[in-house]
C-alpha positions in Angstrom: -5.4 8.2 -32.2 -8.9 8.6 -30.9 -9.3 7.1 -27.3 -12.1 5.3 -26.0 -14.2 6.8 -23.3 -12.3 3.5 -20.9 -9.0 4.6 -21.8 -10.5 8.5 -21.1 -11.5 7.4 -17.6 -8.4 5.6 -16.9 -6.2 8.9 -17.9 -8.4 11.2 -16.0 -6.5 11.8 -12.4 -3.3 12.1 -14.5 -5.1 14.5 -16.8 -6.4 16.3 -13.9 -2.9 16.6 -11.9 -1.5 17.8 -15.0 0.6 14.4 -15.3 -0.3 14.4 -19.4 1.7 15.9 -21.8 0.3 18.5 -24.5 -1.1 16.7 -27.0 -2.7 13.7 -24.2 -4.0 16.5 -22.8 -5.5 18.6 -25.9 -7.2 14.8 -26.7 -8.9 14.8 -23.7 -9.8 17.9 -23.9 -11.4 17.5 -26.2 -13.0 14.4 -25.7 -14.2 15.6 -21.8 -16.0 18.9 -23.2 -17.5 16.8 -25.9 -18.7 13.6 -24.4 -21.2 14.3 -21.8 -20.5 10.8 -19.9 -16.7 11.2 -19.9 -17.7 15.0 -18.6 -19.4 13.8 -15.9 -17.3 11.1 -14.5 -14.3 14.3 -15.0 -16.4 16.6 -12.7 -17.0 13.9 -10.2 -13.1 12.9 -10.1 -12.1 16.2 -9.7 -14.3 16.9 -7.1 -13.2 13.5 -5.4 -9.2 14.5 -5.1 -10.4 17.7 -4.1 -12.2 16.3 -1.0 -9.2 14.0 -0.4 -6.6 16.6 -1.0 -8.7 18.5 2.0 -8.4 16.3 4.7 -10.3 18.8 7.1 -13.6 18.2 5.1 -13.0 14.5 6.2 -12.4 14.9 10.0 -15.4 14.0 11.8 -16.3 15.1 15.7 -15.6 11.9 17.9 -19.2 10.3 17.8 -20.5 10.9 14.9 -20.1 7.9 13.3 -21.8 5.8 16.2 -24.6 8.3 16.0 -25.7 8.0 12.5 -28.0 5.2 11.9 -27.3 2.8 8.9 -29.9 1.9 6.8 -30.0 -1.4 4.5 -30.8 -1.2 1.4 -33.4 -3.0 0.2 -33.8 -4.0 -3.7 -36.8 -3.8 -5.1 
């Protein structure tokens, strides 16, 4: 059964915690090496556990969040 690249994006933290078995995970795979979106989205989930999974990289010094200006945005 060929997945759409939804269903890919829905599967991808269990797929990337190793929570698939073989064959779910040869699919997407597959699918991930070949579909440049669904490649993309991979690389940026990973990355996104991996920050959350490091909780040091999300301490900040007391401060720093009252010191950094916020900027609207402004549509064009």
């Amino acid at each position: 059964m060929k997945l759409s690249c939804k269903e890919i994006v829905r599967r991808l933290p269990a797929y990337i915690e190793g929570g698939l078995d073989r064959q779910q995970y040869r699919q997407l795979t597959a699918h991930v090496r070949s579909c440049k979106h669904c490649g993309i989205v991979s690389d940026s989930v990973r990355h996104t556990m991996a920050i959350y999974e490091d909780r040091k990289l999300l301490e900040f010094e007391p401060g720093l969040t009252q010191s950094v200006p916020v900027i609207p945005h402004i549509g064009k």
